[in-house]
C-alpha positions as CSV (number, residue, x, y, z in Angstrom):
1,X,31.8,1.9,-93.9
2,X,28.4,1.4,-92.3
3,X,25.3,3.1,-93.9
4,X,24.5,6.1,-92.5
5,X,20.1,5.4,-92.0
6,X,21.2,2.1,-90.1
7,X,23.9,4.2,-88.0
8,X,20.8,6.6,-86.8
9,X,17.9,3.7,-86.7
10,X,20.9,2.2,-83.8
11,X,21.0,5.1,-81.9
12,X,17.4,6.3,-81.5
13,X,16.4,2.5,-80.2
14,X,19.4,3.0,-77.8
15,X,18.0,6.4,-76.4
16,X,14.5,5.4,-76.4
17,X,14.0,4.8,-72.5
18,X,11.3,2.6,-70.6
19,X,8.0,2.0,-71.9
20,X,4.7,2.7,-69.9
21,X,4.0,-0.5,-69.1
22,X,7.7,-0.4,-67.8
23,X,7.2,2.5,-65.8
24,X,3.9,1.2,-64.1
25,X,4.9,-2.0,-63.4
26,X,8.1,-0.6,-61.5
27,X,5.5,1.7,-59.6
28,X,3.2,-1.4,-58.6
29,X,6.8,-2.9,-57.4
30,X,7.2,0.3,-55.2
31,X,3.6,0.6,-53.9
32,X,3.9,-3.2,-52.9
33,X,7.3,-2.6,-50.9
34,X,5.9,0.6,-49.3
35,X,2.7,-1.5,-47.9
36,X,4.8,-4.5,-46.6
37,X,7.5,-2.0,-45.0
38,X,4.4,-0.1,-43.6
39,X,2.4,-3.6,-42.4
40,X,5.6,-4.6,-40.5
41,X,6.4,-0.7,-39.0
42,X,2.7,-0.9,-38.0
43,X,3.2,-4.3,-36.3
44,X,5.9,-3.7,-34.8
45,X,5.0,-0.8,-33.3
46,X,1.6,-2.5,-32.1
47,X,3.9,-4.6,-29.9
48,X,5.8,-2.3,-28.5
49,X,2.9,-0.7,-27.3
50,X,1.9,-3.6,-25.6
51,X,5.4,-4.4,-24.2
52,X,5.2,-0.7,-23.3
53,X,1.9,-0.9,-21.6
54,X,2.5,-4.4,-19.7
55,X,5.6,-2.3,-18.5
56,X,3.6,0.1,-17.1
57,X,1.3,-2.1,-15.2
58,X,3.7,-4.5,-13.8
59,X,5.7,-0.8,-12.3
60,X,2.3,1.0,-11.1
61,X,1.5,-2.4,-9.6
62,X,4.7,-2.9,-7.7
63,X,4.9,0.9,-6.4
64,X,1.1,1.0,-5.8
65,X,1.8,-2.4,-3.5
66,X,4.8,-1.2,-2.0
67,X,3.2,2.0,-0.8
68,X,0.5,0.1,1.0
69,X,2.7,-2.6,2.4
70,X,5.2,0.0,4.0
71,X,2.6,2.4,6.0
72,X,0.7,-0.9,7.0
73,X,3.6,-2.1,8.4
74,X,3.9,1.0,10.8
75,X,0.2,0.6,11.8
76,X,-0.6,0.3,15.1
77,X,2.9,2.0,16.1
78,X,2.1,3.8,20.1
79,X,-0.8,2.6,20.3
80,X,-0.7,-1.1,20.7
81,X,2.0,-1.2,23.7
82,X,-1.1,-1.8,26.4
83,X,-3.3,-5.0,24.2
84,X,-5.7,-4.2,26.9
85,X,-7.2,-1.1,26.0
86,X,-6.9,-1.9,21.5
87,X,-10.7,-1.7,20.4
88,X,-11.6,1.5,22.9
89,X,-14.4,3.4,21.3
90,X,-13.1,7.1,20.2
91,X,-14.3,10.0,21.7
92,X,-13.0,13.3,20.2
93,X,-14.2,16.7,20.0
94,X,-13.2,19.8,18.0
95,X,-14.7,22.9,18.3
96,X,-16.7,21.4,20.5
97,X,-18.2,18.7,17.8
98,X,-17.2,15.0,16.6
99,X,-14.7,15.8,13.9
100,X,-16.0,13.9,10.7
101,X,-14.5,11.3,9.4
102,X,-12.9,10.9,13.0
103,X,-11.7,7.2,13.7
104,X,-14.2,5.6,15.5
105,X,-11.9,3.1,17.4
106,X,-8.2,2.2,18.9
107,X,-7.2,0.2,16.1
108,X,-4.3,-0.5,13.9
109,X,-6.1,-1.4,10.6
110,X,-9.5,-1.4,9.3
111,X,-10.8,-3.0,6.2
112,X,-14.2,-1.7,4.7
113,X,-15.1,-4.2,1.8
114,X,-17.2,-2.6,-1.2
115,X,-20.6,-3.7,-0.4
116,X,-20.4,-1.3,2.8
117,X,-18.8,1.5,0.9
118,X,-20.9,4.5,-0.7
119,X,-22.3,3.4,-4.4
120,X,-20.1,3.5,-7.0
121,X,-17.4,2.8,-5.2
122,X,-14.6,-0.1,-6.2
123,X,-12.6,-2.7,-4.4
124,X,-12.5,-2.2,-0.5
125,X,-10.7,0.5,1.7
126,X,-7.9,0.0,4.4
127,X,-7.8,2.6,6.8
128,X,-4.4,2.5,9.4
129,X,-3.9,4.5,12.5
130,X,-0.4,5.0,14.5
131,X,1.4,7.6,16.6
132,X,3.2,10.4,13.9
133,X,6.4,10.8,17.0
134,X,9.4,9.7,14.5
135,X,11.4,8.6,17.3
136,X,9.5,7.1,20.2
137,X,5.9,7.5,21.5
138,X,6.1,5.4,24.8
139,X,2.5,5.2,26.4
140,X,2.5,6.7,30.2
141,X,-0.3,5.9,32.9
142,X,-2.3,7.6,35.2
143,X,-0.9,8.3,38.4
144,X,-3.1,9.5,42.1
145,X,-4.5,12.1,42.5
146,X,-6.0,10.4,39.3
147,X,-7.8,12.7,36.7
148,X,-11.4,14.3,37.9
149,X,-13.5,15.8,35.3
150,X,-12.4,19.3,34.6
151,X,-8.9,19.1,36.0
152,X,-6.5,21.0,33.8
153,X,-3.9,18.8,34.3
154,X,-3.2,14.4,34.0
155,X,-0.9,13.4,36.8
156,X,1.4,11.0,34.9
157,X,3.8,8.5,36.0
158,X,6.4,10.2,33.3
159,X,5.8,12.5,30.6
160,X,9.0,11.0,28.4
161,X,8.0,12.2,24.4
162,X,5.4,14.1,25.2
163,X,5.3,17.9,23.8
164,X,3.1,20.6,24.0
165,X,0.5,20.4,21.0
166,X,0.2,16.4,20.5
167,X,-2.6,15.1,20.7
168,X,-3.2,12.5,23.8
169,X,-5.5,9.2,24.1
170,X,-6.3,8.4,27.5
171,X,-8.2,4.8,28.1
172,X,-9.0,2.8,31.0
173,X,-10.0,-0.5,29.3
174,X,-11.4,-1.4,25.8
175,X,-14.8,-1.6,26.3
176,X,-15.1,2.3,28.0
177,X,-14.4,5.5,25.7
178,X,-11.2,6.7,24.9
179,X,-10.5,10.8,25.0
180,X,-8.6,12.3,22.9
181,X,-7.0,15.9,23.9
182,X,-4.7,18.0,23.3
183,X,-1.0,18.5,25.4
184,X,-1.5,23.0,25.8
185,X,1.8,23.8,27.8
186,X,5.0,22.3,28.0
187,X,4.5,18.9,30.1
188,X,6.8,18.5,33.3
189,X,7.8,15.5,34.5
190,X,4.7,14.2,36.1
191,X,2.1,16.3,34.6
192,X,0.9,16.7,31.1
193,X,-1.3,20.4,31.1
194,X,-4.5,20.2,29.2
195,X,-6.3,23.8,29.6
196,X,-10.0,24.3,27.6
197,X,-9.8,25.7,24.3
198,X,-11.4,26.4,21.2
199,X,-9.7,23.5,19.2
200,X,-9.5,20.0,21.2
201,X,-10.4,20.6,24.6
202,X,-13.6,21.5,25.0
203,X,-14.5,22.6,28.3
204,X,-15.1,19.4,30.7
205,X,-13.9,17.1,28.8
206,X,-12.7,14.2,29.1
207,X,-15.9,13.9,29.9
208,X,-15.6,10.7,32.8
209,X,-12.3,10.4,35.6
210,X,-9.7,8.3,34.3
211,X,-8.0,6.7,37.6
212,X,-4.8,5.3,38.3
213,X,-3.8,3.1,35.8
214,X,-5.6,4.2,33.0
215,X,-3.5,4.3,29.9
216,X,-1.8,7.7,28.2
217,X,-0.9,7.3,24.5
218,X,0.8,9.9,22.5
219,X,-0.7,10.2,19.5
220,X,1.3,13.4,17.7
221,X,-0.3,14.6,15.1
222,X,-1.8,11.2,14.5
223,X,-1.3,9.2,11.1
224,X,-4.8,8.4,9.9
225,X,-4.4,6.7,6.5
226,X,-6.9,5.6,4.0
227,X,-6.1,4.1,0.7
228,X,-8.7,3.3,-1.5
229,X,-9.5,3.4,-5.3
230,X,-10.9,7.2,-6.5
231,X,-14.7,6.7,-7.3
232,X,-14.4,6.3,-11.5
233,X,-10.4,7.2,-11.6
234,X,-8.5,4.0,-11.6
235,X,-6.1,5.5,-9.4
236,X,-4.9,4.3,-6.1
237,X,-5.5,7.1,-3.8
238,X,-4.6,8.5,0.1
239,X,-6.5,10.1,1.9
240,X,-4.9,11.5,5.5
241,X,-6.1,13.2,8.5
242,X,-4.6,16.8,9.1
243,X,-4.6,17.5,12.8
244,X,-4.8,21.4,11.7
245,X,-8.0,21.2,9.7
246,X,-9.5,17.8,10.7
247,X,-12.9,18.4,9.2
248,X,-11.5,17.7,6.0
249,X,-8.9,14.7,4.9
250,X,-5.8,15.4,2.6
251,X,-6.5,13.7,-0.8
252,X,-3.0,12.2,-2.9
253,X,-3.0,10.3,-6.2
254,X,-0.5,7.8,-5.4
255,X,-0.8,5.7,-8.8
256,X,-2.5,5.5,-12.1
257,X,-4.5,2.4,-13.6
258,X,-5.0,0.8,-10.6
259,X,-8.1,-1.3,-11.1
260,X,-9.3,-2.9,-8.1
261,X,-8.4,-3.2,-4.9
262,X,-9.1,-6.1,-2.2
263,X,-8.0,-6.9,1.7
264,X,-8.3,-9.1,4.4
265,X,-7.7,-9.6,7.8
266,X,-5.4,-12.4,8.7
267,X,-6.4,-14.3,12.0
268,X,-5.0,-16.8,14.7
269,X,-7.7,-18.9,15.3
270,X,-6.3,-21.6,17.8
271,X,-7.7,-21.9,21.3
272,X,-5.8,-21.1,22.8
273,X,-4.1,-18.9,20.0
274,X,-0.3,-20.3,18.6
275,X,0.4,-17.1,17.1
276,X,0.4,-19.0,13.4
277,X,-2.8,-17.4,10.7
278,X,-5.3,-19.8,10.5
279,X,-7.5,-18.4,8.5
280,X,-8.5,-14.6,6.2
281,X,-11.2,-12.9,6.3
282,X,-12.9,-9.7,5.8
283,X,-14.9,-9.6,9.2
284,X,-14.1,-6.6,12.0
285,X,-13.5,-7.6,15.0
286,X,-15.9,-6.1,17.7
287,X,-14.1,-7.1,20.7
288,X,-10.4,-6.7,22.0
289,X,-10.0,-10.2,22.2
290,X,-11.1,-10.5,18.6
291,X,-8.6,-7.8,17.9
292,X,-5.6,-9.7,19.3
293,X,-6.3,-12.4,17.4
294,X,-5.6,-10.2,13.9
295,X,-2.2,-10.7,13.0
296,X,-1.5,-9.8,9.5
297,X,-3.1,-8.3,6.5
298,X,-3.5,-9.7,3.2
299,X,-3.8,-7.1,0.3
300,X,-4.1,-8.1,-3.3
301,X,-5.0,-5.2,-6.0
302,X,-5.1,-5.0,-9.9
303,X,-3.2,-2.8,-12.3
304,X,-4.3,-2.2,-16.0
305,X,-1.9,-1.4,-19.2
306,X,-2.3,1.6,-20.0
307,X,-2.8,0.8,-24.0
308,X,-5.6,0.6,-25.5
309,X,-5.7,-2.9,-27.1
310,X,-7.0,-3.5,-31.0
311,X,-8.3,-6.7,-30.4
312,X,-10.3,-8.0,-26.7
313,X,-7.1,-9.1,-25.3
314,X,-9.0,-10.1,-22.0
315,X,-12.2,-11.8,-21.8
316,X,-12.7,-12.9,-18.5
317,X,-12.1,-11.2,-15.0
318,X,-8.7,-12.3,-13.5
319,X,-8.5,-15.2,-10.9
320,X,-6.6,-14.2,-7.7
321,X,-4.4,-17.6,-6.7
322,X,-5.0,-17.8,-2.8
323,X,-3.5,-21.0,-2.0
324,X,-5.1,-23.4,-0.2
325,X,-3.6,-23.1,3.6
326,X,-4.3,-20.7,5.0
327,X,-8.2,-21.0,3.7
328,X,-9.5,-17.4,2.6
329,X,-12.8,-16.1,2.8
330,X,-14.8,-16.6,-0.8
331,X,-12.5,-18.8,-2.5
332,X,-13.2,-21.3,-4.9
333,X,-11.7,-23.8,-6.9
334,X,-9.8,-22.2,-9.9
335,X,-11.3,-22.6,-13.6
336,X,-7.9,-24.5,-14.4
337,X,-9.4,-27.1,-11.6
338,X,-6.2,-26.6,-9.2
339,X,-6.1,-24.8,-6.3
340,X,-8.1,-22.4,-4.7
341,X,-8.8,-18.5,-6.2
342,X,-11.1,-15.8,-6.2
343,X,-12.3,-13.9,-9.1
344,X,-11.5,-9.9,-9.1
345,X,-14.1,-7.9,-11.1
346,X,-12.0,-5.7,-13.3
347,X,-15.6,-5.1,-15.7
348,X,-14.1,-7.8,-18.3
349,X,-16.7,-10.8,-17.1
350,X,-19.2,-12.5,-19.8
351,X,-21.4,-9.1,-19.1
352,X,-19.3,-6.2,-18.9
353,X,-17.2,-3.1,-20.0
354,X,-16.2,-3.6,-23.3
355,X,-13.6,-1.3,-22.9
356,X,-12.3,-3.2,-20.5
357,X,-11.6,-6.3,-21.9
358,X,-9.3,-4.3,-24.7
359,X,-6.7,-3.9,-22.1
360,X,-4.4,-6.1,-20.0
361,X,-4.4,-7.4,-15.8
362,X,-1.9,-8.1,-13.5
363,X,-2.9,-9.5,-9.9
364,X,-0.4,-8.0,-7.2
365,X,-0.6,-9.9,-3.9
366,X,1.1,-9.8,-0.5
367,X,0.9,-10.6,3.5
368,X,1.6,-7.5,6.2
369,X,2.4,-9.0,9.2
370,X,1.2,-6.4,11.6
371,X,4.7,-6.3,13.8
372,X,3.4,-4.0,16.2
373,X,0.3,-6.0,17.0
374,X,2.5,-9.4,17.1
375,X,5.0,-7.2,19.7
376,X,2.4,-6.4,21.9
377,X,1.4,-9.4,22.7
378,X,4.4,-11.3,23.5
């Protein structure tokens, strides 16, 4: 029989438990697993972020493009049928002043690069014009007795799309003005009524006698389209005439962390011209013939991540890859030493915006062939 004192010493060393230095060394364990779980949550979350945020540019890119791309397309739409008369000087008057803001000329697109815009201002602006008539707006012309200052009336050859309220451009070539007026009554077949009022038609104007020939346009409403980057928003923005109120232009956010914005007009250079781009620029034509000669536009703009980078993920501006045919105005050769770029100031250059170079860049680029302009003149 075994002793009971040894029986009881067994026992108690059984139901002792872990020591302190057990227990602390089984926390340190713990405390070690917890910070490599946490270093690894941490990381991986970090990438996802920036998966996330590269996400976000590459979509507000795309749709930011896409926007631009589609209303350029349309530009020029009723009002480049007659080449001969694109380039007019604008005349226009409401309540019996310039409206502000009022295009200046009978074009389809114009590009205003920074250094002309107000100060403070980033990347350039591209400003569109075509006829709002969603099925057809067929230019007329002038028919005898002709138009005589003050006549409330143009005799037209045919009066097909026209409807009382639209606005109306009348031109005899592109060097003279162009009126714009406003349609009053319900247009007959030969005759579109234009009666003085308070809003468009001021009395005696047009102010000059448009003869036979001279070139109707209907405008509509008029789509008058600016997009351009909001002065410090980093969003791509519209801004659109509103024939109601056209003191003022209608303001739309169309997409966020849109950093820069650049175009260029794309010309036939050829003599005589082969209808083939020979060459982009950011110059404005000043002369009909020069504006025949624009065939396309080529738009390239920015878009940032929206995250907020640890490190400086970016520390140089981004190159914009041009090509090198057709040759574009301001390129050089590329820091990797091939091809031709130009470098897009996004604030991430040697001297810049540290908060800028904690966030990512994706260069968006793309030709508009201006169809309207190239159907005109064929």
């Amino acid at each position: 029989m075994k002793p009971v004192a040894t029986a009881c010493a067994s026992n108690a060393s059984r139901q002792r438990g872990v020591t302190l230095v057990e227990v602390m060394v089984g926390m340190l364990l713990g405390m070690l697993a917890v910070l490599l779980i946490s270093q690894v949550l941490l990381t991986s979350e970090g990438q996802k972020r920036t998966t996330t945020g590269g996400s976000d540019a590459q979509v507000n890119g795309a749709l930011a493009l896409y926007s631009v791309q589609r209303d350029l397309q349309m530009s020029g739409y009723g009002l480049t049928s007659s080449p001969d008369v694109i380039g007019c000087p604008i005349s226009a008057r409401y309540n019996g002043a310039s409206p502000t803001g009022f295009a200046a000329a009978l074009v389809p697109v114009q590009i205003t690069p920074e250094a002309s815009r107000p100060t403070g201002s980033v990347g350039d602006s591209i400003r569109m014009l075509a006829s709002s008539k969603p099925s057809y707006a067929v230019p007329t012309r002038v028919i005898p007795p002709a138009y005589a200052v003050g006549n409330t009336e143009f005799p037209v050859r045919a009066a097909l799309g026209f409807a009382q309220n639209d606005l109306a451009l009348v031109a005899s070539n592109s060097t003279q003005p162009c009126w714009v007026f406003q349609v009053t009554g319900a247009p007959t077949a030969r005759a579109l009524p234009r009666v003085n009022n308070a809003n468009w038609n001021p009395a005696n104007s047009p102010d000059v006698a448009y003869a036979d020939g001279a070139v109707l346009m209907n405008l509509g409403t008029l789509v008058d389209n600016r997009y351009e980057i909001g002065t410090g928003t980093n969003v791509l923005q519209v801004s659109s005439f509103d024939v109601a109120n056209p003191t003022t232009r209608v303001v739309r956010d169309l997409q966020p962390d849109i950093v820069n914005l650049r175009a260029f007009y794309g010309r036939d250079t050829t003599v005589p011209p082969d209808g083939v781009i020979d060459t982009f620029d950011q110059t404005t034509p000043t002369t009909n013939a020069g504006w025949l000669r624009v065939l396309a536009v080529r738009v390239v703009l920015v878009a940032r991540s929206s995250t907020w980078e640890k490190e400086m993920v970016t520390t140089a501006n981004p190159e914009w890859s041009v090509g090198t045919t057709p040759a574009v105005a301001g390129a050089t050769t590329c820091t990797s030493g091939t091809g031709e770029c130009i470098t897009i100031d996004v604030g991430a250059g040697v001297v810049g915006d540290v908060e800028a170079k904690h966030h990512r860049y994706k260069v968006f680029d793309t030709v508009i062939p201006l169809r309207n302009m190239l159907w005109s003149s064929q």
